[in-house]
N, C-alpha and C positions, 0 to 999 in steps of 0.2 A: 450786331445785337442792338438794340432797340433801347435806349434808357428816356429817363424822369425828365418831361420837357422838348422831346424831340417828336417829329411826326411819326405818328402809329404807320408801319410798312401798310400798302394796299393791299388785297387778296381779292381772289373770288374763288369760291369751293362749293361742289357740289354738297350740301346737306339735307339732314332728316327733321322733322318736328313732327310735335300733333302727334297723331296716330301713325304716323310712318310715312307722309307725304315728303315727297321728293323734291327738293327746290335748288336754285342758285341764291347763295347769298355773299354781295361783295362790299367792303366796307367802304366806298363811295357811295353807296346808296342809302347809309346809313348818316351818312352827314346831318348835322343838326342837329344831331343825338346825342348823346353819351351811351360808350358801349362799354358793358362789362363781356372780355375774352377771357377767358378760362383755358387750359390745357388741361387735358390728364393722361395720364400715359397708354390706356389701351382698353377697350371695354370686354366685358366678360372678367373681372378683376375684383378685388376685394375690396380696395377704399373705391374706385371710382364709382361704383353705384350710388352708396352713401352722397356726395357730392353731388353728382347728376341730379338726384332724389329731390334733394334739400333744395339747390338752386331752380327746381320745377316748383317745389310745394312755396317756395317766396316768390315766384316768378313777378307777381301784382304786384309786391315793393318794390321792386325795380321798375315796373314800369309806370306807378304813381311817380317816382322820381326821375319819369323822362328816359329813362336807361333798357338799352335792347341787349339780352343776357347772351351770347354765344358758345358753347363749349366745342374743343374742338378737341379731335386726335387722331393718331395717324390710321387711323382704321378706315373702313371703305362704307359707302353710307349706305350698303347692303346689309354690313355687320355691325353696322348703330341702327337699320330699321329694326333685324332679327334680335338684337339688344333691349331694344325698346319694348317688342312684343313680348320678349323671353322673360326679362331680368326685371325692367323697372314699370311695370303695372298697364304697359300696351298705351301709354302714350306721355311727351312731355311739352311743357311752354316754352319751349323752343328751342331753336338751332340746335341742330350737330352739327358742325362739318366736319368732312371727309380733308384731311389731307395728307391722302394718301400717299403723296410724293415729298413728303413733310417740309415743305420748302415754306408753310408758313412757319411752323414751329421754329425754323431755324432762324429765318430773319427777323422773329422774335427773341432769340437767342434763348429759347424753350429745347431744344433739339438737345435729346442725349446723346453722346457718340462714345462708342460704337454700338448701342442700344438700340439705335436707330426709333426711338420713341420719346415722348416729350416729358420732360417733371411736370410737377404741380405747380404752373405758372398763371397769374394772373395781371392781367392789368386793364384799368381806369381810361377811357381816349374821353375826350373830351368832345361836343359839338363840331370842334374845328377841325379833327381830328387829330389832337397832340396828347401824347400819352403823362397824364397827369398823375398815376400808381401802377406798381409794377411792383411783384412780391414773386421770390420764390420757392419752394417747398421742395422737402424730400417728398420720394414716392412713396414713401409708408405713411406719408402723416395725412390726413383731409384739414383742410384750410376750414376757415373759420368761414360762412357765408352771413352774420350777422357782423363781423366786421370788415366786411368789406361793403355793406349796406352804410355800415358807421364810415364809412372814409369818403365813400360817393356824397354822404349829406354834407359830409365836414368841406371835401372840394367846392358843395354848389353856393357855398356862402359866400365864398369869394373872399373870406378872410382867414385869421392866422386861426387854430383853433389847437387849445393845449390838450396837456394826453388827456386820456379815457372822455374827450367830450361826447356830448350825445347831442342829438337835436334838440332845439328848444333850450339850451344852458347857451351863457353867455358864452360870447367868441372872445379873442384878444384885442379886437379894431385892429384898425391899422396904424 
């Protein structure tokens, strides 16, 4: 399992984006970035729409702040494209992957067992790729997508920053 401070595991998985286009996306080639990875546990579901939805309709916050949004879960990118078209409006700002052999999920230490699908996990990698946030959820609950927008700005400052800050309010210094 993967904690606060240590290198984000590598992957590469087939996924969906857009209107249903088919890609490879591996987080080596994501270097220089900040990546927001998301989990949720299986599409065609009740909170995971919601979730997918929201972090598509913010997608531009995230990437004014440099950051490439990922969601991922153990389904097959056949049944995130038929998701896509079906359920959430026939297309989204990015990634699905497929991991359908849930071997990210687990070295994420996302992986339910014997559920064999992941919670509501997220987490923060940083440019260098070291995972700087890392939050977990039950599967009935949707995670918050405006605080975790709030925790990306709070990281990019590079300083201490007390609760409820927001962008633009003073930091702690160092």
């Amino acid at each position: 399992m993967v904690k606060v401070l240590q290198q984000a595991p590598e992957f590469e998985a087939p996924a969906v984006a857009g209107k249903g286009e088919f890609q490879e996306v591996s987080l080596s080639r994501l270097r220089g970035q900040w990546v927001v990875l998301f989990f949720y546990p299986l599409d065609f579901t009740f909170v995971c729409p919601t979730e997918v939805v929201e972090f598509s309709k913010r997608n531009n916050e995230f990437r004014a702040l440099g950051a490439q949004v990922l969601g991922c879960s153990v389904d097959s990118r056949y049944s995130h494209k038929a998701w896509i078209e079906r359920d959430l409006g026939g297309q989204i700002a990015f990634p699905l992957l497929s991991d359908f052999s849930r071997e990210i999920a687990r070295s994420y230490g996302a992986l339910l067992e014997p559920q064999g699908f992941a919670t509501r996990a997220t987490f923060v990698i940083d440019p260098e790729g070291v995972v700087q946030y890392a939050a977990f959820h039950n599967t009935r609950v949707g995670r918050s997508v405006s605080e975790i927008l709030r925790v990306l700005e709070a990281l990019q400052t590079g300083d201490n920053c007390p609760v409820e800050w927001r962008k633009g309010e003073q930091t702690l210094g160092r």
